[in-house]
C-alpha positions as CSV (number, residue, x, y, z in Angstrom):
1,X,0.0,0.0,0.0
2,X,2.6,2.3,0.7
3,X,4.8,2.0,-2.8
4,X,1.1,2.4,-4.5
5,X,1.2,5.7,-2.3
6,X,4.1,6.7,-3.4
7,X,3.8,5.5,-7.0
8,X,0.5,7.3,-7.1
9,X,1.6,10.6,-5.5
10,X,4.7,10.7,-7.8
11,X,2.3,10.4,-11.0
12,X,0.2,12.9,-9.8
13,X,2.9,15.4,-9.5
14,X,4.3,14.7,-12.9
15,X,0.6,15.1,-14.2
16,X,0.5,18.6,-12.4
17,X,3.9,19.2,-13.8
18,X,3.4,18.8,-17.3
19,X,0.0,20.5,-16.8
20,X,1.2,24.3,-17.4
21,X,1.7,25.5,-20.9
22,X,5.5,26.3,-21.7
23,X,6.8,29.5,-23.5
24,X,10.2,30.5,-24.6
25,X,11.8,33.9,-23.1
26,X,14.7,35.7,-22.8
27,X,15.7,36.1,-19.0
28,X,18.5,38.1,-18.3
29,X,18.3,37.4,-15.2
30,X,17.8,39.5,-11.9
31,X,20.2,41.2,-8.9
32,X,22.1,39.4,-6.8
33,X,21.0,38.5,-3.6
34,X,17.6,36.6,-4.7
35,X,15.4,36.1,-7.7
36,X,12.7,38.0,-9.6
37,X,9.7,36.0,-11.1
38,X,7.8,38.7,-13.5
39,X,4.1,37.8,-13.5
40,X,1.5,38.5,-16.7
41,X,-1.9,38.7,-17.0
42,X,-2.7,38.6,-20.5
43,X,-5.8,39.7,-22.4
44,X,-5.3,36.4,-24.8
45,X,-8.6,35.4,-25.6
46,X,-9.7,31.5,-26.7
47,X,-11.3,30.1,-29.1
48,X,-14.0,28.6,-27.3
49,X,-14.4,31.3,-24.4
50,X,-18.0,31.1,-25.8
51,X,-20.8,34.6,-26.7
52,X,-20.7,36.0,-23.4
53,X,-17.0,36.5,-23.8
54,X,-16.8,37.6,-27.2
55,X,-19.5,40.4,-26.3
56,X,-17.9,41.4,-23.3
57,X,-14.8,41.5,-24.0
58,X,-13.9,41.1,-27.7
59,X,-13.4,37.7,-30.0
60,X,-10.1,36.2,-30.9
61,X,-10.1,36.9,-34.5
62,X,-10.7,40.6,-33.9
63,X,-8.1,40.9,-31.4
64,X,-5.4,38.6,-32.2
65,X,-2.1,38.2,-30.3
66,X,-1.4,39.0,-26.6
67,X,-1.2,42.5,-24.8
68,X,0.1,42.5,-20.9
69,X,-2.8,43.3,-19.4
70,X,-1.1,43.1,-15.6
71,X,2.7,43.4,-15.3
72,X,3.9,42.4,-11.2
73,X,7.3,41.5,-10.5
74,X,7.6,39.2,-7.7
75,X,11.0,39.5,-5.7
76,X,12.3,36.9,-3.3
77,X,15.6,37.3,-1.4
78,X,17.6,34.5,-0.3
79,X,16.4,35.1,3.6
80,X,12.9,34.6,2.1
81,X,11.6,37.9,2.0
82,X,9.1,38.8,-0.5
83,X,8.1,41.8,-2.3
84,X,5.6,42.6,-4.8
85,X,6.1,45.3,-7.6
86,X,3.5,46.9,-9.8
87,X,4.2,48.2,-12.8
88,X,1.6,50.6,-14.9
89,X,0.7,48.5,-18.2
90,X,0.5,51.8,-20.0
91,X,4.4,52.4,-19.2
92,X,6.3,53.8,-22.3
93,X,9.3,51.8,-22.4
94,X,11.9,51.9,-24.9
95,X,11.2,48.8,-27.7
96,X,13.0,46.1,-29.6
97,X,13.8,48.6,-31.9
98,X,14.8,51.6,-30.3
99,X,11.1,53.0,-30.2
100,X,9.0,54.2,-28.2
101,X,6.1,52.0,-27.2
102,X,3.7,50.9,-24.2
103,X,4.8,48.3,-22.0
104,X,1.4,46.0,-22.9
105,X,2.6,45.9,-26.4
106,X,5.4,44.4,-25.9
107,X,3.8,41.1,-25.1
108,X,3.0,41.2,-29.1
109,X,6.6,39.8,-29.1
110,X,6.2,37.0,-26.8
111,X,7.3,37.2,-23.2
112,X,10.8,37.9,-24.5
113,X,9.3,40.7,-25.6
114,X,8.2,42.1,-22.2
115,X,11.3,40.8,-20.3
116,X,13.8,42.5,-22.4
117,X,12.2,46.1,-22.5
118,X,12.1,45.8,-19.1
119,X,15.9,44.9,-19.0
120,X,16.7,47.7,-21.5
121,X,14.3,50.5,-19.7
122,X,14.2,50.0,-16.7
123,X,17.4,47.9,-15.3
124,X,15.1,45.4,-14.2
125,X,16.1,41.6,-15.0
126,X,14.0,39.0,-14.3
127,X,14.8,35.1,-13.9
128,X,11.2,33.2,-14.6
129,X,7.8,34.2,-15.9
130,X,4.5,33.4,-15.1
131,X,1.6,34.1,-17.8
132,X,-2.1,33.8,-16.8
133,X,-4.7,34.7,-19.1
134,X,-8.3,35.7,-19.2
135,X,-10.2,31.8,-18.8
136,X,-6.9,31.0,-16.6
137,X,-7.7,33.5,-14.2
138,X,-12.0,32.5,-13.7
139,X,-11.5,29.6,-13.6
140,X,-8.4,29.7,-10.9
141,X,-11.2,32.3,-8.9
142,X,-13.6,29.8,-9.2
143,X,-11.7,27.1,-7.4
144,X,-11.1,28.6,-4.3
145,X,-14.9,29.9,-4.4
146,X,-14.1,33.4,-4.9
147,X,-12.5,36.4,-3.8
148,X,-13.6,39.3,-1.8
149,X,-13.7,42.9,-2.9
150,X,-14.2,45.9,-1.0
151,X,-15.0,49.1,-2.6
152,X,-15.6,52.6,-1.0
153,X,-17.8,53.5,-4.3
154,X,-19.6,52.9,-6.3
155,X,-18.3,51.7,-10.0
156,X,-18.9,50.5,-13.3
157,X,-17.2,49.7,-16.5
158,X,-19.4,51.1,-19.5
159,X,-17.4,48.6,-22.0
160,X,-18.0,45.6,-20.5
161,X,-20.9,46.8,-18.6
162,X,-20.2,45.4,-14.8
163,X,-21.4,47.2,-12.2
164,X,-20.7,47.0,-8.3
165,X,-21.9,49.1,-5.7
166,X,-19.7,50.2,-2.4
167,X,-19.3,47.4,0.3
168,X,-17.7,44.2,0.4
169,X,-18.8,41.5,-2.6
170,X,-17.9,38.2,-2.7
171,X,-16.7,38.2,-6.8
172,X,-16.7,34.7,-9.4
173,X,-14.6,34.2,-11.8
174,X,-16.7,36.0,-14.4
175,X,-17.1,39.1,-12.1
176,X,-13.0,39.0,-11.2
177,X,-12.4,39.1,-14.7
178,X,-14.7,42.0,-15.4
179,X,-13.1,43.9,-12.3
180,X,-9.9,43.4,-13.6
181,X,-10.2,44.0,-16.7
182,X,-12.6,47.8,-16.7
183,X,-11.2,50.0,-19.4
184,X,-14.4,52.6,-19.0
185,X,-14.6,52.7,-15.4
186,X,-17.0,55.4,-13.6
187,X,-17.2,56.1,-10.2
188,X,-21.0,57.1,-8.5
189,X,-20.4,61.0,-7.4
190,X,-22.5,62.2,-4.1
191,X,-24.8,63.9,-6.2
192,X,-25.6,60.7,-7.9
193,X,-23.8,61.2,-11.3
194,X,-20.9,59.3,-13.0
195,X,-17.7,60.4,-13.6
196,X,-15.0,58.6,-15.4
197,X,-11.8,57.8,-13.4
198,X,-9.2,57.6,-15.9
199,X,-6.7,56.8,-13.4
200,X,-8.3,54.0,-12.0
201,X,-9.2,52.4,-15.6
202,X,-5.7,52.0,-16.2
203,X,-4.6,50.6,-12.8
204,X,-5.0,47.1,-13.8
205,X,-1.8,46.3,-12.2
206,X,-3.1,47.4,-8.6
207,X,-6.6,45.3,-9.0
208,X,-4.2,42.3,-10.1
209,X,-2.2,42.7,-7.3
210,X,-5.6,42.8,-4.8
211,X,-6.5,39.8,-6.5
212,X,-3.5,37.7,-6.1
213,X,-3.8,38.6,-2.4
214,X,-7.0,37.7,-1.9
215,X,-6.3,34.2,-3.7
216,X,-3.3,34.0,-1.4
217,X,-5.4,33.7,1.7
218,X,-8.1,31.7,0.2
219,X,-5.4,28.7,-1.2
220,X,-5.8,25.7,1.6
221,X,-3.1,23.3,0.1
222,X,-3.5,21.4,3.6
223,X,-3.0,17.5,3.4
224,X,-6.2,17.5,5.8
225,X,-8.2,18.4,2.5
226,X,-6.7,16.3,0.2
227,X,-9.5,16.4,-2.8
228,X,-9.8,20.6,-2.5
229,X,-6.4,20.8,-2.9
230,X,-6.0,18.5,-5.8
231,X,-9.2,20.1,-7.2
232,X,-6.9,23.4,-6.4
233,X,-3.4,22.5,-8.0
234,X,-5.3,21.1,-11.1
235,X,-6.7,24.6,-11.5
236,X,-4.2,26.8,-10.9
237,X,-1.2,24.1,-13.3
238,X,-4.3,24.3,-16.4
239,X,-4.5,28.2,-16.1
240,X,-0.9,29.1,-15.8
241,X,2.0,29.3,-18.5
242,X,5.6,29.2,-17.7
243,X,8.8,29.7,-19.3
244,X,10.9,26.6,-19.9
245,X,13.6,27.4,-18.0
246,X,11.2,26.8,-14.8
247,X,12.8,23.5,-13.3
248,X,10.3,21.7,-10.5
249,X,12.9,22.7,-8.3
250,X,11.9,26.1,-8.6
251,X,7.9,25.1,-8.1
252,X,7.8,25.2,-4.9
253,X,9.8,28.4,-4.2
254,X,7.3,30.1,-6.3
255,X,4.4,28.5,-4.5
256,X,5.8,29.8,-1.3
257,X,5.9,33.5,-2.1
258,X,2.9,33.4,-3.7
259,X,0.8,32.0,-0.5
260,X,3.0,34.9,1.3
261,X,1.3,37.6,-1.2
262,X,-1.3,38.4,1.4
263,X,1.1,39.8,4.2
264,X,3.4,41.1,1.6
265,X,3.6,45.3,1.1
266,X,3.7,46.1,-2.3
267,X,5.6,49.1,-4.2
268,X,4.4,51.1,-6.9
269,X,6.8,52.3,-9.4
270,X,6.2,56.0,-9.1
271,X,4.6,57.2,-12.5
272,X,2.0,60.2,-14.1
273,X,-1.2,59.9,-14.4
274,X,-1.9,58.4,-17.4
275,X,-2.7,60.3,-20.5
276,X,-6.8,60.9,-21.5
277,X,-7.7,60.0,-25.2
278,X,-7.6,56.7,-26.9
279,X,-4.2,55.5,-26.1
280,X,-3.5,56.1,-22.5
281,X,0.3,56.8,-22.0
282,X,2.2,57.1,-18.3
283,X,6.0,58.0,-17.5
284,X,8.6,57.2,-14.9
285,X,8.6,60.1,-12.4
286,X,11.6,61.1,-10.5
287,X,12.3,58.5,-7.8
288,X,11.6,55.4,-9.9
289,X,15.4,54.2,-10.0
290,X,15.3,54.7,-5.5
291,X,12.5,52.7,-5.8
292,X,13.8,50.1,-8.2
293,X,16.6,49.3,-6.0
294,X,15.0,49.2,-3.0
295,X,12.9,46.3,-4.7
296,X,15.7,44.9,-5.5
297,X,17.9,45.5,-2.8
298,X,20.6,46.6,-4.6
299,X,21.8,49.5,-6.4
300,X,23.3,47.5,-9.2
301,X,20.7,46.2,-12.0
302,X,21.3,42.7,-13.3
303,X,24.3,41.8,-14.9
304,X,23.4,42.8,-19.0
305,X,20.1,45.0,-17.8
306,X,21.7,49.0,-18.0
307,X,18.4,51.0,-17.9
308,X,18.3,53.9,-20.6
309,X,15.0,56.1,-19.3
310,X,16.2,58.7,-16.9
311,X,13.9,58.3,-13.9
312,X,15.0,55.0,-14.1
313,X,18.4,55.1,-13.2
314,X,19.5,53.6,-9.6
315,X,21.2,56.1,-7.3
């Protein structure tokens, strides 16, 4: 009984193993003294997300290819510390080619894409990545029966029309994605008008980072419940891609900081409010290079990343 244990446990874990999607990436690589895991929401939709989706949020064949919806960069030193970075979608980084161009672009490239405008812009090197897209993402919600929000107003998102009022909510995976994902969001005024918050539309980055928390604390992975967390682990391994440089070494590191995300403080990369008009644009302000190396703790950028954007610059 006890080698059919062990035979069964090991093929489960190879099954959960080979379960994530792989992608190729450049990674240069992060500081010394720990390592940087650069996590992706994408907006990559499927070809069988279904009507509801492709009203909501847009088909496949009209929006081909995928844009970095949510960009965090998950630090872990060596003495296990964590830290969580967020970092504005609507960036302007400096591109493959020298150009100009927003930071969810990139992903248009393929993760190398992302990881190496980082690298060149901001000094930041990264050693894994992490993708989720949008059915990744509900149905990971879905299996730890959802998430709490708490809002101190009123929104809603004219383009995919959700709506929630102020309070606490207890979101799906549907309503998570919708959260995540507002591009028109309004916020209920006290004389009961709307008003668009610009700011907040393009904050993806922050509601990402609420939500990863929030999963965080709601993850049981105890051997006590043994069929929740299988039902848990096959989730989360179907809705996640990872590069294929990711050894199962490196698994359960990765686990680890990201059941610590709910006690973890997180930094924001100090930027301008984003741009009005169709193509929302936002800029390093002065202080982003402090704040950089404090994330990193360390004034040098990885070995190969030299950032060229001014504000970016370690002191």
């Amino acid at each position: 009984m006890a080698a059919a244990l062990v035979v069964a446990v090991t093929a489960d874990g190879i099954a959960l193993w080979r379960r994530p999607s792989r992608v190729s990436a450049t990674l240069p690589g992060s500081a010394p003294g720990g390592s940087t895991v650069l996590l992706i929401g994408t907006d990559a939709r499927s070809t069988d997300q279904g009507g509801g989706d492709d009203l909501r949020y847009g088909s496949e064949a009209a929006n081909p290819g995928e844009r970095a919806d949510v960009v965090l960069a998950l630090r872990t030193d060596d003495d296990g510390t964590v830290r969580l970075l967020e970092i504005p979608r609507d960036l302007l980084v400096v591109g493959e080619k020298g150009a100009p161009v927003r930071l969810t672009t990139t992903l248009l490239d393929g993760p190398s894409g992302t990881t190496e405008a980082l690298c060149r812009s901001l000094g930041l090197g990264v050693d894994h990545v992490v993708e989720v897209r949008f059915p990744g993402l509900r149905s990971i919600v879905d299996s730890v029966g959802g998430i709490e929000v708490t809002l101190d107003r009123s929104i809603r998102d004219t383009y995919t029309k959700f709506q929630l009022d102020a309070g606490t909510h207890l979101l799906n995976g549907d309503d998570v994605l919708a959260y995540v994902a507002a591009r028109k969001l309004e916020v209920l005024q006290p004389d009961g008008t709307w008003k668009a918050d610009t700011a907040a539309a393009g904050d993806r980055s922050s509601k990402g980072a609420d939500v990863l928390r929030e999963l965080g604390r709601r993850i049981d992975p105890s051997p006590l419940h043994p069929v929740a967390a299988q039902q848990l682990a096959w989730a989360v391994t179907g809705a996640l891609a990872v590069d294929d440089r990711l050894s199962p070494t490196d698994a359960p590191g990765l686990w680890s900081s990201l059941r610590a995300l709910p006690s973890v403080d997180t930094t924001h990369l100090p930027t301008t409010p984003p741009t009005t008009g169709v193509v929302p644009i936002t800029r390093l302000e002065p202080g982003a290079g402090a704040v950089l190396a404090e994330f990193e703790g360390s004034d040098t950028p990885a070995a190969g990343c030299r950032p060229v954007l001014p504000n970016a610059v370690r002191p």
